[in-house]
C-alpha positions as a Markdown table, in Angstrom:
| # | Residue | x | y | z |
|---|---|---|---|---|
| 1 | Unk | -93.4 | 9.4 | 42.5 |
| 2 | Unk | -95.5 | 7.8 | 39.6 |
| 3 | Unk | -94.3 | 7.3 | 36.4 |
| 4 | Unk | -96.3 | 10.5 | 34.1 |
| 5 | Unk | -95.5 | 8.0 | 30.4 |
| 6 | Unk | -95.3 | 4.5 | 29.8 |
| 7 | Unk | -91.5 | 6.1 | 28.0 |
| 8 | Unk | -90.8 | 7.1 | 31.6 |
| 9 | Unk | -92.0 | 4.1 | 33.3 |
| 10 | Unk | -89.8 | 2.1 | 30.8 |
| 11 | Unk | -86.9 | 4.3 | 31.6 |
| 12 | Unk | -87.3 | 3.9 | 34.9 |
| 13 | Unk | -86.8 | 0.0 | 34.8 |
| 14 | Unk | -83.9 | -0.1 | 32.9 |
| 15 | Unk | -82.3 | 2.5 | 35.3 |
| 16 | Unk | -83.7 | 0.0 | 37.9 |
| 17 | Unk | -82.2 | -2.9 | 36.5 |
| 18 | Unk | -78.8 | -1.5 | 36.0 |
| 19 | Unk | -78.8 | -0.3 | 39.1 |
| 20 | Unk | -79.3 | -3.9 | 40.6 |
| 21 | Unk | -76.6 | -5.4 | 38.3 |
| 22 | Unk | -79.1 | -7.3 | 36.2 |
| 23 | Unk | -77.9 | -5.8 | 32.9 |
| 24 | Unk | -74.6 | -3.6 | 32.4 |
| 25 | Unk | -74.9 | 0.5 | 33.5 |
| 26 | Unk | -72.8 | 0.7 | 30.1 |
| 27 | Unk | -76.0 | -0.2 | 27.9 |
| 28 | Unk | -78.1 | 2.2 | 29.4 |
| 29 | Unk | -78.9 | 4.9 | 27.3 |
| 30 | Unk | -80.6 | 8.7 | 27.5 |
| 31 | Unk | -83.4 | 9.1 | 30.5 |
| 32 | Unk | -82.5 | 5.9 | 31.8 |
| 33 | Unk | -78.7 | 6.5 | 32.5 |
| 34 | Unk | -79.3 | 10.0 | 34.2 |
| 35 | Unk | -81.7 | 8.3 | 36.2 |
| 36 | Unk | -79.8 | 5.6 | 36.9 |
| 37 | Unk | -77.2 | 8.2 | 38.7 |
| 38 | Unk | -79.8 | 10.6 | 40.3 |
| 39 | Unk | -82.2 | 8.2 | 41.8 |
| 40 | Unk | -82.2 | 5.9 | 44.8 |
| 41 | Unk | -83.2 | 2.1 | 43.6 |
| 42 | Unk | -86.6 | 3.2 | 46.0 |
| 43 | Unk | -87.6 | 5.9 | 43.9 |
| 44 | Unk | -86.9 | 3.9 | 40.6 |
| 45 | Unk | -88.9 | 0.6 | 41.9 |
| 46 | Unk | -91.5 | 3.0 | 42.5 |
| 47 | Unk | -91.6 | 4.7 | 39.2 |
| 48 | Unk | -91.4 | 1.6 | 37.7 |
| 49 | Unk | -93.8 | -0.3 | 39.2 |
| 50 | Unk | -96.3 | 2.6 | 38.0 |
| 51 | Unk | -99.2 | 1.1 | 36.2 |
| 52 | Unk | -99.3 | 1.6 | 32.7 |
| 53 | Unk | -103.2 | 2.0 | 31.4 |
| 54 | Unk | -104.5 | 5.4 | 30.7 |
| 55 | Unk | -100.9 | 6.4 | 30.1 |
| 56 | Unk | -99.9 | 8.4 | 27.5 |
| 57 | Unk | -96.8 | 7.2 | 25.4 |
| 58 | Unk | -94.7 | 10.2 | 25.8 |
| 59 | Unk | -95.7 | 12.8 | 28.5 |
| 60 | Unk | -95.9 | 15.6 | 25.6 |
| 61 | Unk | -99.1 | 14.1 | 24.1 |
| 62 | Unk | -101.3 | 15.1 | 26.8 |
């Protein structure tokens, strides 16, 4: 599933990264550390890999 916000798309690789070890689950923080527990490391690499132009900031701008 694509990412709707550059916000989520950033989210989305931090969960990602924790969830590969590269940085500590400990300094994740809001979206990212739910997401971190409630998605597989597919559906995060795919969120994250989302492109980011034409994306709003936050998905409440629209």
């Amino acid at each position: 599933m694509p990412a709707k916000s550059k916000a989520q798309q950033k989210a989305a690789g931090a969960a990602l990264a924790a969830k590969r070890g590269d940085i500590k689950k400990g300094e994740l923080k809001g979206a990212s550390k739910s997401m971190e527990k409630s998605m597989s490391e597919k559906e995060l690499h795919d969120m994250a890999s989302t492109g980011r132009k034409g994306k709003p900031e936050h998905a409440g701008n629209r």
